[in-house]
N, C-alpha and C positions, 0 to 999 in steps of 0.2 A: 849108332848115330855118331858122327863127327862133327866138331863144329871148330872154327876159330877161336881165339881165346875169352874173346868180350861175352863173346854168342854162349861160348860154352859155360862161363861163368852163372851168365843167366839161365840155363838152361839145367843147369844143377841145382841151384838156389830153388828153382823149379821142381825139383824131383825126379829131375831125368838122368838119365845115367849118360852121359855122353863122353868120347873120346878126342882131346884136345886136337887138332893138326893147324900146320905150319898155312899162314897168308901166303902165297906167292912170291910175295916181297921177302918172307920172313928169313927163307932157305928151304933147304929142300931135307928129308921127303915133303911134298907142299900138298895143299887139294887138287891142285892140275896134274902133279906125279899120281896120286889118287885116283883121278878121275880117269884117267890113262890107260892104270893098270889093270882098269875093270872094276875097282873097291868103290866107286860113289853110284847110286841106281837115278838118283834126284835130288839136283840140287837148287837149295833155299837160298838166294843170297839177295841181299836188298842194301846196297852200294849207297853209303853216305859221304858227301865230299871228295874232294879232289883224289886224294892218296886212293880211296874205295873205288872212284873212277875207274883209276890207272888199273889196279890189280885186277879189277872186275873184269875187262879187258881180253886176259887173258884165260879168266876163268871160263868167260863163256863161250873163247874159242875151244879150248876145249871139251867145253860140252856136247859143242855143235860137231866136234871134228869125231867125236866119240858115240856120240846120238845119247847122248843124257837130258833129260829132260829137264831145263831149267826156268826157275820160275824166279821174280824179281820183284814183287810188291809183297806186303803182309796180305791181304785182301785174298791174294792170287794162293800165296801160302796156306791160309786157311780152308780155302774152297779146297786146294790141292789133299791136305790132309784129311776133312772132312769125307771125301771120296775115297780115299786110302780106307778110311774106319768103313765106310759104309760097303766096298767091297769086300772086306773082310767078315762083315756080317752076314751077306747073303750073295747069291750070285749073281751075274749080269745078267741082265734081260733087255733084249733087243726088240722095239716094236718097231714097225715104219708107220711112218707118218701118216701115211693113206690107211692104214688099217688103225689108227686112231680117230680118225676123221671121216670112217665108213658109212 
């Protein structure tokens, strides 16, 4: 896991093992080098204020330019992880609609 510096801080404090990287702004190697080069699979980021604006910007052309799947609320983050855990537990199952409703 990678995060930015604020993120990272709190995510250690947390008990997570994460690896610091550079905002966009900051220089480079940044998350959008990152994101690029194939190293980010999904990314978390949820833009406070003008400066988070601007960067965010870039980050989620990236994404987009790269097909990473970006998500931008906490709400959205947590559904997204909870899904993560719950595929990990068991496998996908696929019912349609009509054979729920038989």
């Amino acid at each position: 896991m990678v995060a930015t510096e604020g993120t990272a801080r709190a995510l250690v404090e947390a008990g997570l093992t994460v690896e610091p990287i550079l905002k966009v702004h900051e220089g480079r190697p940044n998350i959008a080098d990152a994101i690029r080069s194939g190293d980010i699979q999904l990314v978390i980021n949820t833009p406070v204020g003008r400066q988070a604006a601007h960067g965010d910007k870039y980050l989620r052309r990236a994404a987009i330019d790269y097909a990473v799947p970006a998500v931008t609320t906490l709400a959205g983050a947590r559904a997204a992880v909870e899904a993560i855990a719950a595929l990990q537990g068991e496998p996908l199952v696929v019912t349609a609609l009509q054979d729920m409703h038989a």
